[in-house]
C-alpha positions as CSV (number, residue, x, y, z in Angstrom):
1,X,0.0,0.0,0.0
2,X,1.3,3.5,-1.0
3,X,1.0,6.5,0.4
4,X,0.4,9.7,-1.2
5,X,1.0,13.4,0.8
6,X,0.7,16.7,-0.8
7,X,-0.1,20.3,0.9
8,X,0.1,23.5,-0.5
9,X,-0.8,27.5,0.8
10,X,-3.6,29.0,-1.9
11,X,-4.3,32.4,-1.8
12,X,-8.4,32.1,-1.2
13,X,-9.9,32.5,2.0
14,X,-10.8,28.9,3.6
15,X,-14.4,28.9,2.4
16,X,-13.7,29.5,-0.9
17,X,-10.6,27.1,-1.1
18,X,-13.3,24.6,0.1
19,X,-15.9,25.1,-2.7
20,X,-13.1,25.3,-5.3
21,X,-11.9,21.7,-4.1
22,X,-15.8,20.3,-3.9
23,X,-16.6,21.5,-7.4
24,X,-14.9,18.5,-8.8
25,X,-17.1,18.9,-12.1
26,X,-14.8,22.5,-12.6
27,X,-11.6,20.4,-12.8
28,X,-12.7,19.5,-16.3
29,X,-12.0,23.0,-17.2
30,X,-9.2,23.9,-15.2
31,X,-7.5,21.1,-15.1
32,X,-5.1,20.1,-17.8
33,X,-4.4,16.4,-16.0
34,X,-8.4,15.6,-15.8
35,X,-10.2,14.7,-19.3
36,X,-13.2,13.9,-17.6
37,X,-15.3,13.9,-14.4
38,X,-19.2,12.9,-14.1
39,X,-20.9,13.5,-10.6
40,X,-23.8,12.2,-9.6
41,X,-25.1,13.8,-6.3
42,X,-26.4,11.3,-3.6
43,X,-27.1,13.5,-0.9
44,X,-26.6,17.1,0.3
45,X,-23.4,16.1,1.9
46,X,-22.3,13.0,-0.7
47,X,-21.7,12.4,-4.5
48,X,-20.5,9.6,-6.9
49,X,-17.8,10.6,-9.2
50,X,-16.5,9.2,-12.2
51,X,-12.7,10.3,-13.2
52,X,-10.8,9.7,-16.1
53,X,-7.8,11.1,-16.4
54,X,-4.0,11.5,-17.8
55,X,-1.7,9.4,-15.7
56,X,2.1,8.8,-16.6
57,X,1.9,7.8,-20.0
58,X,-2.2,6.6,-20.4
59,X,-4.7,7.3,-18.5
60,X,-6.5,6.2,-15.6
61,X,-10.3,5.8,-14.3
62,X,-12.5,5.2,-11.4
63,X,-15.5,6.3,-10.0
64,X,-15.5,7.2,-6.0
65,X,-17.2,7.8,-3.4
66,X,-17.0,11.4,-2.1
67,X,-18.4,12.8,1.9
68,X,-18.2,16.1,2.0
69,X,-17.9,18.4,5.8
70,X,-18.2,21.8,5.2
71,X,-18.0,22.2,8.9
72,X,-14.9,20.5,9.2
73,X,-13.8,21.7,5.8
74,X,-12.7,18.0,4.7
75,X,-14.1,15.6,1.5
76,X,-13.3,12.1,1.5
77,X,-13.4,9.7,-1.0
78,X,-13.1,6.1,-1.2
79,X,-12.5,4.2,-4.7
80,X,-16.0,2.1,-5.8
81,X,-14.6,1.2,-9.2
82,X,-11.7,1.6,-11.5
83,X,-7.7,1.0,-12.5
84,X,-6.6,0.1,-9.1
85,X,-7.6,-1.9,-6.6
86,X,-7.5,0.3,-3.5
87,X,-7.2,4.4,-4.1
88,X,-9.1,6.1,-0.9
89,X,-8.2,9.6,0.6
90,X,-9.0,13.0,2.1
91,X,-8.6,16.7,1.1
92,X,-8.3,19.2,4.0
93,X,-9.0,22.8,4.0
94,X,-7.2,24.8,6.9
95,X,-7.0,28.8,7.5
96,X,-4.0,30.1,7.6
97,X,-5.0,33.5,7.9
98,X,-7.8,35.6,6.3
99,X,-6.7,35.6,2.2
100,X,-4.8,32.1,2.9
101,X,-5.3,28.2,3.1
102,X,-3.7,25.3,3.9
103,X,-5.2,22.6,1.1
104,X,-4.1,18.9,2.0
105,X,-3.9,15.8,-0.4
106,X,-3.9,12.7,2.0
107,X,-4.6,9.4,-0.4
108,X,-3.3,5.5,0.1
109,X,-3.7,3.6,-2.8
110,X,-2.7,-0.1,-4.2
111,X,-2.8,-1.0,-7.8
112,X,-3.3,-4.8,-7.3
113,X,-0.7,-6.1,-9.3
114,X,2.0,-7.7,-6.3
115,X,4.6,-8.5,-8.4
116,X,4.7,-5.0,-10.7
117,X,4.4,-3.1,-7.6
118,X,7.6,-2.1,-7.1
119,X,7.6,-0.8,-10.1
120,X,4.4,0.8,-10.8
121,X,3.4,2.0,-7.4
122,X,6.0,4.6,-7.6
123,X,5.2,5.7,-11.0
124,X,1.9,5.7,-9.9
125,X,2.8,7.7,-6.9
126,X,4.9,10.2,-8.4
127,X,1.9,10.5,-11.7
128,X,-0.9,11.3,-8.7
129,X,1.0,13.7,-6.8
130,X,2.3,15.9,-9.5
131,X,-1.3,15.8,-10.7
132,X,-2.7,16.8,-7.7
133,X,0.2,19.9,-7.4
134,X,-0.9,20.6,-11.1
135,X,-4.4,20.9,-10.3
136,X,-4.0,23.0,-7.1
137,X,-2.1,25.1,-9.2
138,X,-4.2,25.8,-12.1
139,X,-7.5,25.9,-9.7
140,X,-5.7,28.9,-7.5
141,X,-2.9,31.5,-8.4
142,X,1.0,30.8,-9.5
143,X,2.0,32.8,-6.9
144,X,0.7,30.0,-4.5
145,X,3.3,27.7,-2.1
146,X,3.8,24.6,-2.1
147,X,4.9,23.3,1.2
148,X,6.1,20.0,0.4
């Protein structure tokens, strides 16, 4: 099982930061990594998404589960469906101070194939997070930072 860690400061206030991350139908647009993304609303506070997008040198899909607390400014999601066999995580939304947030990428995921997985896990690792910074980056301002 790998682990996959990515935070970054935006400049948005906290609310906003949140709504930018829970409008995953927006990434479409602003999103060079994401082709595609369906959601299908369950509840006030959850939705089914289906992804599909560039990873590495293809692509990869899935649809997911997704809880969203505005009150604790978090959205989880758990894999239902798709390319690998576990991929489950959490975004968090922190204030840092009134124009800033802290937006965390927190995911584990296992592509299911033990004997590639020392090899594909970390390309698979390395494709997810530098999609996720890419993302962050075109949803806020350049003149964000990264923190690791």
């Amino acid at each position: 099982m790998r682990q996959v860690n990515y935070t970054k400061i935006v400049a948005a206030p906290v609310q906003l930061a949140f709504d930018k991350i829970a409008d995953f139908k927006s990434f479409e647009s602003h999103c060079q990594a994401v082709i595609s993304v369906e959601v299908k609303e369950i509840s006030q506070n959850e939705s089914e998404s289906t992804w599909l997008v560039h990873f590495h040198d293809g692509k990869m899909s899935w649809t997911e589960k997704d809880v969203f607390d505005e009150q604790n400014l978090t959205i989880d999601f758990t894999q239902t469906a798709g390319d690998a066999d576990i991929f489950e995580g959490r975004w968090t939304i922190e204030a840092v101070n009134e124009s800033e947030s802290k937006v965390s990428f927190d995911a584990r995921f296992c592509m299911g194939i033990p004997t590639l997985a020392d090899i594909l896990e970390p390309i698979a690792e390395s494709a997810i997070k530098q999609n996720v910074e890419q993302m962050l980056s075109e949803l806020f301002t350049e003149s964000d930072k990264a923190v690791a």
